[in-house]
Backbone as a printed PyTorch tensor [residue, N CA C, xyz], in Angstrom:
tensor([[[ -7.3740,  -0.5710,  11.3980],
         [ -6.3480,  -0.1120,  10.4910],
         [ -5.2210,   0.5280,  11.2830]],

        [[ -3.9440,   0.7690,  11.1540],
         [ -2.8480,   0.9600,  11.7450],
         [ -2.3840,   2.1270,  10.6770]],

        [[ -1.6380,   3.0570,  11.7110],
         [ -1.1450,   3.4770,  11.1250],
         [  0.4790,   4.2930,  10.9720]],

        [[  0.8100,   4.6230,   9.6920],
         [  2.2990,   4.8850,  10.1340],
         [  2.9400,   6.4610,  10.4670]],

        [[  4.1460,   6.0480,  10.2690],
         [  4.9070,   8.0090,  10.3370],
         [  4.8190,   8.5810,   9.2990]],

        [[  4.6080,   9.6620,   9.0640],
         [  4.1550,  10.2200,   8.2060],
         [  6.0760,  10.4310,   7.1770]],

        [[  6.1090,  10.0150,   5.7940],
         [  7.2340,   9.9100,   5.2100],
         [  7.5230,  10.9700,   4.4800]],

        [[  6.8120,  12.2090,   4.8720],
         [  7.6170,  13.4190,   4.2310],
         [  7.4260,  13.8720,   2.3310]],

        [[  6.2620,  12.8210,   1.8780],
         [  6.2340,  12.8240,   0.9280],
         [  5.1190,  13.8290,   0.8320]],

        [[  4.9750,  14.3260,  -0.1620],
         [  3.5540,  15.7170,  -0.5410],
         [  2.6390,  14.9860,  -1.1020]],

        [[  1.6510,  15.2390,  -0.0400],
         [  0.1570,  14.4470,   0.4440],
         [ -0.8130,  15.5500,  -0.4260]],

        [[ -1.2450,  14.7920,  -1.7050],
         [ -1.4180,  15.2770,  -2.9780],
         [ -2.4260,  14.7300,  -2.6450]],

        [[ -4.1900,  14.8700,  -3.9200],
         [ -4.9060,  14.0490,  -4.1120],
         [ -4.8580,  13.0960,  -5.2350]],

        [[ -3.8930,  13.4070,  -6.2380],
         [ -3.5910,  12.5380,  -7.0540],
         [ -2.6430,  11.7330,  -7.0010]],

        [[ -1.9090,  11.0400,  -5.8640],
         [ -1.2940,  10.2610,  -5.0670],
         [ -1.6970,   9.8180,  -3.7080]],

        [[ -3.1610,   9.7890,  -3.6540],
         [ -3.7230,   9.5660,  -2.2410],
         [ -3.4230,   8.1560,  -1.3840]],

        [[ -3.6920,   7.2600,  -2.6320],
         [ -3.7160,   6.0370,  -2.0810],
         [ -2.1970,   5.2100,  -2.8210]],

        [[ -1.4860,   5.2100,  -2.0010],
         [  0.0860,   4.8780,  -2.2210],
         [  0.2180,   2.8260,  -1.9150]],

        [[  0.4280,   2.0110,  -3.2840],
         [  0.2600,   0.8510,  -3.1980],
         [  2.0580,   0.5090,  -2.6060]],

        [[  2.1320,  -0.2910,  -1.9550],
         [  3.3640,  -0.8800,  -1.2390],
         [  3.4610,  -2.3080,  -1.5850]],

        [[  5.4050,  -2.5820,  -1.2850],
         [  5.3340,  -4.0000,  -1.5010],
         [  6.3840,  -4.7180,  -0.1720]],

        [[  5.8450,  -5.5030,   0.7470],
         [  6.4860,  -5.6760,   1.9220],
         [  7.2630,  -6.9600,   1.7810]],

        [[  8.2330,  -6.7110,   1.5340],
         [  9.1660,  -7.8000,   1.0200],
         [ 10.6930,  -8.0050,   2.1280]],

        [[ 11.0410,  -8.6500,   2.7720],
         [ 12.4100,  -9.1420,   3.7470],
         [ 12.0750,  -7.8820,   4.7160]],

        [[ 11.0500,  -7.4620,   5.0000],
         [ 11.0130,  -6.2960,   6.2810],
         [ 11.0140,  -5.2820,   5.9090]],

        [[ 11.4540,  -5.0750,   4.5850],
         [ 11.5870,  -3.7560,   3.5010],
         [ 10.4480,  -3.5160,   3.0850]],

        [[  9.5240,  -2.1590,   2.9590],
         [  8.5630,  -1.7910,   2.8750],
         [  8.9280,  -0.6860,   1.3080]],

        [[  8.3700,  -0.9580,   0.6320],
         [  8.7570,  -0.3930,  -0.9430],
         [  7.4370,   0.4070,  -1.6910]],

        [[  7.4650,   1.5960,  -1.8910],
         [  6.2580,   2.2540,  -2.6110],
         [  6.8180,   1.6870,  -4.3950]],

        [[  5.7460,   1.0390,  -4.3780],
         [  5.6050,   0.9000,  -5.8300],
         [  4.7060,   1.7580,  -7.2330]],

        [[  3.5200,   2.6520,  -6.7050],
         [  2.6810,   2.7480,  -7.4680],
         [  1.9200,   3.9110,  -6.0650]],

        [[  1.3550,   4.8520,  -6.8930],
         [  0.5940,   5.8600,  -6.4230],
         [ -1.0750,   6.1720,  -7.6100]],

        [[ -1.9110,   6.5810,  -6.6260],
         [ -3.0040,   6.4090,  -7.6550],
         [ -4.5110,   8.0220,  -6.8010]],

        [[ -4.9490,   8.1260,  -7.4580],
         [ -5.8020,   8.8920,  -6.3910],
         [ -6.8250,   8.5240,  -6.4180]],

        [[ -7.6050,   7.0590,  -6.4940],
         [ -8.9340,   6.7690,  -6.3010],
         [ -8.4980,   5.1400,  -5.4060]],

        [[ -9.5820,   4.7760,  -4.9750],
         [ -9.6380,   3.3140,  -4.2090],
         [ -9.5920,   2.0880,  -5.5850]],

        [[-10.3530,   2.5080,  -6.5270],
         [-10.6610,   1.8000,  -7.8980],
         [ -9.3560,   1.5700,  -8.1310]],

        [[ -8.8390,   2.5660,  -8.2750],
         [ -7.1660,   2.7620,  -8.8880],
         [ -6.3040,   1.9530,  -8.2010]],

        [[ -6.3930,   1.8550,  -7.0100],
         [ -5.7300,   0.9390,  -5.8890],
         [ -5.3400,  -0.2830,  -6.3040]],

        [[ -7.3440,  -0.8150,  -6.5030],
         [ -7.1070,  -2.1600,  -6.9360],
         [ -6.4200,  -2.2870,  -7.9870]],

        [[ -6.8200,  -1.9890,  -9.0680],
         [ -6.4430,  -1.9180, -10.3520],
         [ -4.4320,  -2.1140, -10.5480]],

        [[ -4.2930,  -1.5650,  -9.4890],
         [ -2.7070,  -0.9310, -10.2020],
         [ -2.3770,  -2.4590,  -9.1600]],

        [[ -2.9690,  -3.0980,  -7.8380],
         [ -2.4070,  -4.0030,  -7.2270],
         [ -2.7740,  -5.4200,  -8.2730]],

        [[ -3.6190,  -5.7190,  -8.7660],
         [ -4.4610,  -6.7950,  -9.8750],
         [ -2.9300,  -6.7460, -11.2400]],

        [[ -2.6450,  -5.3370, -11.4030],
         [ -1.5900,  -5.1580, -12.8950],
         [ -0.3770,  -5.6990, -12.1700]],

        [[  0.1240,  -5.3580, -10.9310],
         [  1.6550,  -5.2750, -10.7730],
         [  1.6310,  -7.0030, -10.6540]],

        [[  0.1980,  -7.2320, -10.0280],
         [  0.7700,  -8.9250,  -9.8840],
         [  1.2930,  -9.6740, -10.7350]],

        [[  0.2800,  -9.4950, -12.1580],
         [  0.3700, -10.0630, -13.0960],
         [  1.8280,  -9.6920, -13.2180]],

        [[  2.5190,  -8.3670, -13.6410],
         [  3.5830,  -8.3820, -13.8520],
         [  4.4510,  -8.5290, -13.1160]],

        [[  4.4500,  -9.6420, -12.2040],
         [  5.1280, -10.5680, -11.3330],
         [  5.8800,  -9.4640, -10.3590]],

        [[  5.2820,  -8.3770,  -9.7300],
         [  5.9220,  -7.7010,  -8.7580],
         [  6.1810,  -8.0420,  -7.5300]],

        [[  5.3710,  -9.2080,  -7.4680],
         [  4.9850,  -9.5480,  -5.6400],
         [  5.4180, -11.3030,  -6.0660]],

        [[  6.2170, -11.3610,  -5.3430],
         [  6.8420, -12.9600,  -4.9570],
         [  6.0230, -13.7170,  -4.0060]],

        [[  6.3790, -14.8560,  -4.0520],
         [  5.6530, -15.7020,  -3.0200],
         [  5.5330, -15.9260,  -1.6820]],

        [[  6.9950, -14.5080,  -0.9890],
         [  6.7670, -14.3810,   0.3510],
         [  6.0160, -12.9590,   0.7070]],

        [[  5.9120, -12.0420,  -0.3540],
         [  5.8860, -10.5270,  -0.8710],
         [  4.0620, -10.3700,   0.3900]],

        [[  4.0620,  -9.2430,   0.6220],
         [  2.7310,  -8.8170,   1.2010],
         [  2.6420,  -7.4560,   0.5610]],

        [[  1.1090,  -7.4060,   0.5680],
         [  0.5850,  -5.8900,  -0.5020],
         [ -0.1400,  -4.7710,   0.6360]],

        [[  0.4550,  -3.5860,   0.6790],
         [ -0.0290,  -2.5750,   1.5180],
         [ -0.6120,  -1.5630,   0.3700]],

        [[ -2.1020,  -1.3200,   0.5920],
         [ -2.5780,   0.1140,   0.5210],
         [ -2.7400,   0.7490,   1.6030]],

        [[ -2.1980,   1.8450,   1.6850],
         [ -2.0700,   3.8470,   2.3320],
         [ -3.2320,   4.6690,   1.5920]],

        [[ -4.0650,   5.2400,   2.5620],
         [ -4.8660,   6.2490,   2.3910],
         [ -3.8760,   7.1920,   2.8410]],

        [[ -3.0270,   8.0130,   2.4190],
         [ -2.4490,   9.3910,   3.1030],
         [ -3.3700,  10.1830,   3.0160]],

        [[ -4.6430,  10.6930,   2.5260],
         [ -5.4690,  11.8100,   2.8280],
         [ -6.9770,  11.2160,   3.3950]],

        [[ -6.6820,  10.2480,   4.9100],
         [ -8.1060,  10.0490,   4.9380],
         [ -9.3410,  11.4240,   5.4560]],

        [[ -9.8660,  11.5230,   5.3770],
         [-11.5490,  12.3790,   5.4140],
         [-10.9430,  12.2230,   7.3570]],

        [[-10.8540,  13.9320,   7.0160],
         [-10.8190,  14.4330,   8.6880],
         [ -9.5550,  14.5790,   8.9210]],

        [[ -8.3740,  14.3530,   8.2830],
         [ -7.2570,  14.9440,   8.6280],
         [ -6.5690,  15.6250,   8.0900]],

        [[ -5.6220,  16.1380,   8.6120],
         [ -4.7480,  17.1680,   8.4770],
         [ -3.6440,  16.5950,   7.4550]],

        [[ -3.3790,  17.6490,   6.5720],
         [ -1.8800,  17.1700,   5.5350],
         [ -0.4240,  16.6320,   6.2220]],

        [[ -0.3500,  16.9900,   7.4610],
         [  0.9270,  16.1090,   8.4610],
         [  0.7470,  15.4650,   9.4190]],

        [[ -0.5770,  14.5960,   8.8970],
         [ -0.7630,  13.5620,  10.0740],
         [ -0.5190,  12.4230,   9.1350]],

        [[ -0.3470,  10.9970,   9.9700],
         [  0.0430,   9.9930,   9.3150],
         [ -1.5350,   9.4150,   8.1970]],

        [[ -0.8550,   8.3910,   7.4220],
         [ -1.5250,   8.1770,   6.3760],
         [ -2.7090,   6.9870,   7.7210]],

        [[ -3.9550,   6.4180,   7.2620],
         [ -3.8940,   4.9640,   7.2980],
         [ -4.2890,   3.9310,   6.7140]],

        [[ -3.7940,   2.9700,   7.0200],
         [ -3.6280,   1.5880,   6.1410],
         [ -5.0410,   1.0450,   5.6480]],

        [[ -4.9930,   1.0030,   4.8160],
         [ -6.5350,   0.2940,   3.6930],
         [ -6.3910,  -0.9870,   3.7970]],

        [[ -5.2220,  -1.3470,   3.6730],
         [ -4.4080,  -3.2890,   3.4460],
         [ -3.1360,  -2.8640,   4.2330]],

        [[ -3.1710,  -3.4400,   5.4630],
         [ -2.0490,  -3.2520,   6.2560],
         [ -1.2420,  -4.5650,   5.4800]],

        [[ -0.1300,  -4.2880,   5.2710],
         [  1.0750,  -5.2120,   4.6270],
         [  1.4220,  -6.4280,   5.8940]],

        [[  1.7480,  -5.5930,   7.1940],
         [  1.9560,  -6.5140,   8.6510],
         [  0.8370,  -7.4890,   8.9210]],

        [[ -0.3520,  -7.3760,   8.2890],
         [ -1.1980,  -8.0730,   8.7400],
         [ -1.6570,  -9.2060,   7.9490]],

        [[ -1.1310,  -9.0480,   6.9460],
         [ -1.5450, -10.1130,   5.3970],
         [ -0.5190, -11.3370,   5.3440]],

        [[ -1.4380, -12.4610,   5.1930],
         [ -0.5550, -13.8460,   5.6010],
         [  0.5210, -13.7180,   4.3630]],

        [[  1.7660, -14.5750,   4.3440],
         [  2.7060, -14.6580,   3.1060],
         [  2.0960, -15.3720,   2.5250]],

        [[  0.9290, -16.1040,   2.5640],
         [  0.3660, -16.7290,   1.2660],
         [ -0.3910, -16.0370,   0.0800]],

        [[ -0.8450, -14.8060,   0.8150],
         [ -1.2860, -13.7700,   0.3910],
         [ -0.5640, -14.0870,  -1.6150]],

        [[  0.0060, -14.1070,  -2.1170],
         [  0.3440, -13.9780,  -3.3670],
         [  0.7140, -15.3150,  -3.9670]],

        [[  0.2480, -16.8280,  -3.2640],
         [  1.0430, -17.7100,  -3.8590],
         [  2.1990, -18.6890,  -2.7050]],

        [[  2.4320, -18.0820,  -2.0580],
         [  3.2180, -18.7680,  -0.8900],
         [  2.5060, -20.3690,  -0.4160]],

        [[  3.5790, -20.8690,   0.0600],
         [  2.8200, -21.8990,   1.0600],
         [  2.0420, -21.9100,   2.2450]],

        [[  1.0840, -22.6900,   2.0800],
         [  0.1440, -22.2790,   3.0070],
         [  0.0430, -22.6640,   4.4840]]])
């Protein structure tokens, strides 16, 4: 798992796991949730509601993983950099 700079946002437990949408190099918080369940759930809804295009990649962020500190960086559950663009529908 990789991880990033920490974005200054308040590393809550009811915003733990922060869903992303990696679209033209642009990295976009879409949806915040505080369980892993929730993760999926909110990534399964946005699809349907056509959030993620056919080049689009899906990042989950743990910002509070077990053992760190509130200003250390989050890390990646579903690294976005690492997920093919077919990932949602793309060509394969």
């Amino acid at each position: 798992m990789s991880e990033i700079e920490w974005d200054g946002a308040p590393r809550v437990i009811g915003e733990r796991f922060r869903v992303y949408r990696l679209r033209d190099g642009e990295l976009d918080l879409l949806a915040t949730t505080p369980t892993p369940e929730g993760a999926q759930l909110t990534v399964v809804t946005l699809f349907g509601e056509g959030e993620f295009g056919p080049a689009d990649a899906v990042g989950v962020l743990d910002a509070l993983p077990s053992g760190r500190e509130e200003d250390q960086p989050g890390v990646w559950v579903v690294n976005p950099w690492d997920a093919p663009s077919a990932m949602f529908g793309g060509a394969s």
